[in-house]
N, C-alpha and C positions, 0 to 999 in steps of 0.2 A: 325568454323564448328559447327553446332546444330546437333548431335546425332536424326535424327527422319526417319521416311517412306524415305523421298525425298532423302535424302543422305544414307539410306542404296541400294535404286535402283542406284545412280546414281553411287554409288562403283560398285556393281555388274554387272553393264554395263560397267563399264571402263575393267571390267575385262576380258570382250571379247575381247578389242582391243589392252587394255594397261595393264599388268599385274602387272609392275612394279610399274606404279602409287596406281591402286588398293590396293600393299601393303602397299604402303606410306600411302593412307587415312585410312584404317586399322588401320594400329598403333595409326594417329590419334586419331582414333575413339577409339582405347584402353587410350589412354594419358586422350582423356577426361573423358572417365569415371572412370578412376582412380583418378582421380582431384575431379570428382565429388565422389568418394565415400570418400575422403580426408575432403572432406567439410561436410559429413553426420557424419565422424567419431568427427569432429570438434564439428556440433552441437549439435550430443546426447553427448559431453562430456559438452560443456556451459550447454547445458538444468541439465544437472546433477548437476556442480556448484551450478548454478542458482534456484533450486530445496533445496538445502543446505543452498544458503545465504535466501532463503526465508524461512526457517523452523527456521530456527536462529530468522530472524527479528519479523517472529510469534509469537517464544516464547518469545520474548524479549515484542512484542503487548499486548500478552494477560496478562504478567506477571503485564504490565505497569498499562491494564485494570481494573485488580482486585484492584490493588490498589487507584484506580480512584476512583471505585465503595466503598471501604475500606473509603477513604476521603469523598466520598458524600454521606454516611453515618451518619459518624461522623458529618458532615456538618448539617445534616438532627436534630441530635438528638440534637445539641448545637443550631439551629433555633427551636426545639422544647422546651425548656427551655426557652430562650432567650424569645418566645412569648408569655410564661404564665409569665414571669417577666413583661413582656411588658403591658399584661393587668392588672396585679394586678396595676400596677404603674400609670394608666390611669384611673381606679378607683380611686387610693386614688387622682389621681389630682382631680378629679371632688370632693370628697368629701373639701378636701384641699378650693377649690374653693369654695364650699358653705359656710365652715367656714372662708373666707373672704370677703364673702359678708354678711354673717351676724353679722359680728365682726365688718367693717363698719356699719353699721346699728347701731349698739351698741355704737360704737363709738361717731355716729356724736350725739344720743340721749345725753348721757353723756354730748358732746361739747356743746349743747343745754341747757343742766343742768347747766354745769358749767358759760356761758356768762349769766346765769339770776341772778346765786347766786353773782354771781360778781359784777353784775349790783346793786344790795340788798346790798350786803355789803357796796360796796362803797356811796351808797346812806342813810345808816345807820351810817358809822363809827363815827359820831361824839355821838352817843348815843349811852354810855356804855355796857348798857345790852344788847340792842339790837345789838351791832355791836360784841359782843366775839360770840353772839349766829349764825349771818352771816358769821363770818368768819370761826367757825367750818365746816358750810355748804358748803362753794366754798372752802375751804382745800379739804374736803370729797369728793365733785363735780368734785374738780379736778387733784384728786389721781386714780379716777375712772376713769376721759379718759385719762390720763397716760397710765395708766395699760392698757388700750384698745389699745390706740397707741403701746403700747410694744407690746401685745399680734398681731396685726396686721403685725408688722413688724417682727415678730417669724414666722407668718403664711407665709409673701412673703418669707420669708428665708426658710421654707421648699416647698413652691411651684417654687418657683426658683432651689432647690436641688435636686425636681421632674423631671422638665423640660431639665432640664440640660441629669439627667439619662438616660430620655427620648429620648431624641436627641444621646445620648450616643449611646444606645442599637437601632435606627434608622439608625445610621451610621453603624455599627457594623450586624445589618441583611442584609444593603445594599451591605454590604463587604462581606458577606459570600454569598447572593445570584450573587454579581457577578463571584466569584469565584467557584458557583455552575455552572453558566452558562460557563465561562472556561474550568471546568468538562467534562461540557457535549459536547461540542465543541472539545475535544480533547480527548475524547472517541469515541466519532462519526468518529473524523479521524482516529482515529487507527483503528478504524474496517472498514471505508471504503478500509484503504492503505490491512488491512489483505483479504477480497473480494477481493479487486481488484489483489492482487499477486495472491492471492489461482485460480482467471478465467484465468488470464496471465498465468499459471504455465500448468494447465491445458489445455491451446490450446497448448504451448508448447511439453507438451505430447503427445498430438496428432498428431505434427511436427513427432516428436521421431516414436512414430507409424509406420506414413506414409513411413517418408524416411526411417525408418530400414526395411520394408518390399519391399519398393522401392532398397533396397541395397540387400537383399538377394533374391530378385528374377530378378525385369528389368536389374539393373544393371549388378549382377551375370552371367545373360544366353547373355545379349549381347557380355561381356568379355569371354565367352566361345565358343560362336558361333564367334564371331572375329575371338579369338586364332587359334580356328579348321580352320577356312580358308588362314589363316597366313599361318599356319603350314602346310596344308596339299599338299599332291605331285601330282599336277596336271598334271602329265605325267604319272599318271598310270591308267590305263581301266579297268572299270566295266565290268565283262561277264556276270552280270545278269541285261539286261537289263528292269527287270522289275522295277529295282531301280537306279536311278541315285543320285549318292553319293552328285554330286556337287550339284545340284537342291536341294538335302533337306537340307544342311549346308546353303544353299543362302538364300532358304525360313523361313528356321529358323533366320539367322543373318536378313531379313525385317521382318519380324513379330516381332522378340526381340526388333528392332529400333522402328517399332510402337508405341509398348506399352510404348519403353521406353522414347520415345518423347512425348507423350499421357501424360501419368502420370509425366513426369518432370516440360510439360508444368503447371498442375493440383496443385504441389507439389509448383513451384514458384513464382504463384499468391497467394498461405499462408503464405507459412513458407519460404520464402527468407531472405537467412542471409543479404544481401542486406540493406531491405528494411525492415526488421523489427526492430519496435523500443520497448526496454524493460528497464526495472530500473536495476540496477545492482551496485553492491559494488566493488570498482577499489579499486584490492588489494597495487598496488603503491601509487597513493595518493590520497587513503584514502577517495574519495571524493564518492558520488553518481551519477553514470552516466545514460545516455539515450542512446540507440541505442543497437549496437551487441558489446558484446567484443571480445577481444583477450586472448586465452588461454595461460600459459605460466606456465613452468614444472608441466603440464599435470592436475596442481590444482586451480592455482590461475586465474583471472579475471583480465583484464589490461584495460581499457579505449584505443581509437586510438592514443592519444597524447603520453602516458606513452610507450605505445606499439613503439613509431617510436624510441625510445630509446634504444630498444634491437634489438641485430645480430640475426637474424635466417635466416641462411644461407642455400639456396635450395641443397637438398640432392636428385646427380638422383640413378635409381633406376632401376634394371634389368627387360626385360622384363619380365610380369607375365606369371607363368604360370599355367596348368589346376588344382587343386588341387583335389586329386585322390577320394575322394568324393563327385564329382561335380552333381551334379544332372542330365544333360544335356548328362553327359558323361558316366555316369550308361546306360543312357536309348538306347542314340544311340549305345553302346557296344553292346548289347543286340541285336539292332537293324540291323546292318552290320554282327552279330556273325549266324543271318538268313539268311541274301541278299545277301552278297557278301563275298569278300578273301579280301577287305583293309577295314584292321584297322587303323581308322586316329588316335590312341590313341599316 
């Protein structure tokens, strides 16, 4: 049975011919909106959870964030250092590099010196004077490109201890800039997952909204325009026919069903516990779920798996009945306390 227009006429027509029936779909029609307000009481309590595990994961986001931001920082100032090493060290290669090109240079002039005096000497040595006098000159000749050879191969050992650094602090910017881009990759997600709870939370509320107002009014006046018809003793006569008692409990019980068909229909193309799907933290295990959960001592979150695990056993429940502040019931008091002698209180 769907609570709406069509079934509150089709009750009140039975009730011409079938009384008894009448009552039966009545109660129905209380069963279900007590069901349904079971299910309202259910989801402003998830949304309230749900509301808590997300202010948790928040803090837990934005704590994460700062620190994020704290590290690419620190990241920032150690690639700013790192790149004035980097240039000064790229300077001295190039100077480095000049003076090995012009070390060679020096070099090969010397080697040039040295295979002439060599050539002199040996072409002299059998004359005395002349030969002590060439071989001072190719000793000299060639202590000088020695020395140039050493000093060259000083200079590749510090351009080699250059380049080395170099590639060091290359790999070492590469390292930090990937793990700047990590950074930022998993700052971007915390704030997206923080957005996207804080929109989820908030249509939520708006669930909360709807069907708490949907609870204290649609639902409310059809369980009381019900009730009054349940209740009331349809063997006793109006003498003021200007008011007939039954016609305006009828009219009110279709109007209530209207609305409250209207706005259920409205209520369960949103916020359907059904069909809505949300992130939630499964206080059993522990895991991150999708979809609705299940409540369980009145605080925790339970996933459908964990939930088929626990007993809750249907608890029935006495007819409800008017509570003496009822809105409905104020007004019609009021209203029969003019018209007529029955009080359907």
């Amino acid at each position: 049975m769907i609570v709406n227009i069509e079934t509150a006429e089709g009750i009140v027509n039975e009730g011409l011919s079938n009384r008894k029936q009448m009552f039966k779909q009545l109660k129905q029609v209380i069963d279900i909106v007590e069901k349904r307000r079971k299910t309202i009481a259910q989801y402003l309590l998830v949304v309230d959870r749900i509301e808590s595990q997300y202010q948790e994961k928040k803090h837990y986001l934005e704590k994460l964030i700062s620190q994020l931001n704290d590290r690419d920082q620190s990241l920032n100032k150690g690639l700013n250092k790192i790149g004035s090493q980097q240039k000064e060290l790229e300077q001295r290669q190039v100077r480095i590099e000049q003076d090995l090109k012009q070390m060679r240079i020096t070099a090969e002039r010397y080697l040039e010196k040295k295979k002439k005096s060599e050539q002199y000497y040996y072409s002299v040595i059998s004359i005395p004077i002349l030969s002590a006098q060439s071989k001072n000159k190719y000793i000299k000749a060639r202590n000088k490109y020695c020395q140039a050879e050493q000093q060259i191969s000083e200079i590749r050992q510090s351009l080699e201890k250059c380049r080395d650094h170099l590639k060091l602090i290359s790999k070492t910017i590469s390292t930090q800039y990937t793990e700047q881009d990590q950074l930022s990759v998993q700052r971007r997600g915390s704030l997206d997952t923080i957005e996207s709870s804080v929109q989820q939370l908030d249509y939520l509320k708006q669930g909360c909204e709807f069907w708490s107002g949907f609870d204290s009014y649609q639902a409310q006046v059809v369980l009381e325009s019900a009730i009054y018809l349940l209740n009331m003793d349809y063997n006793q006569t109006v003498k003021n026919e200007s008011l007939d008692v039954h016609q305006v409990w009828q009219k009110t019980f279709q109007l209530a069903c209207f609305e409250y068909g209207d706005r259920e229909l409205y209520g369960d193309t949103r916020w359907n516990v059904d069909t809505l799907e949300i992130n939630y933290q499964c206080a059993m295990c522990q895991t991150t779920q999708t979809g609705w959960p299940t409540v369980i001592n009145s605080i925790e979150l339970v996933c459908d798996i964990c939930s088929t695990t626990l007993i809750d056993p249907e608890r029935s429940k006495p007819l409800p009945s008017i509570p003496s502040h009822s809105r409905i019931k104020t007004l019609f008091s009021s209203l029969f306390h003019h018209h007529t002698k029955i009080n359907p209180m």
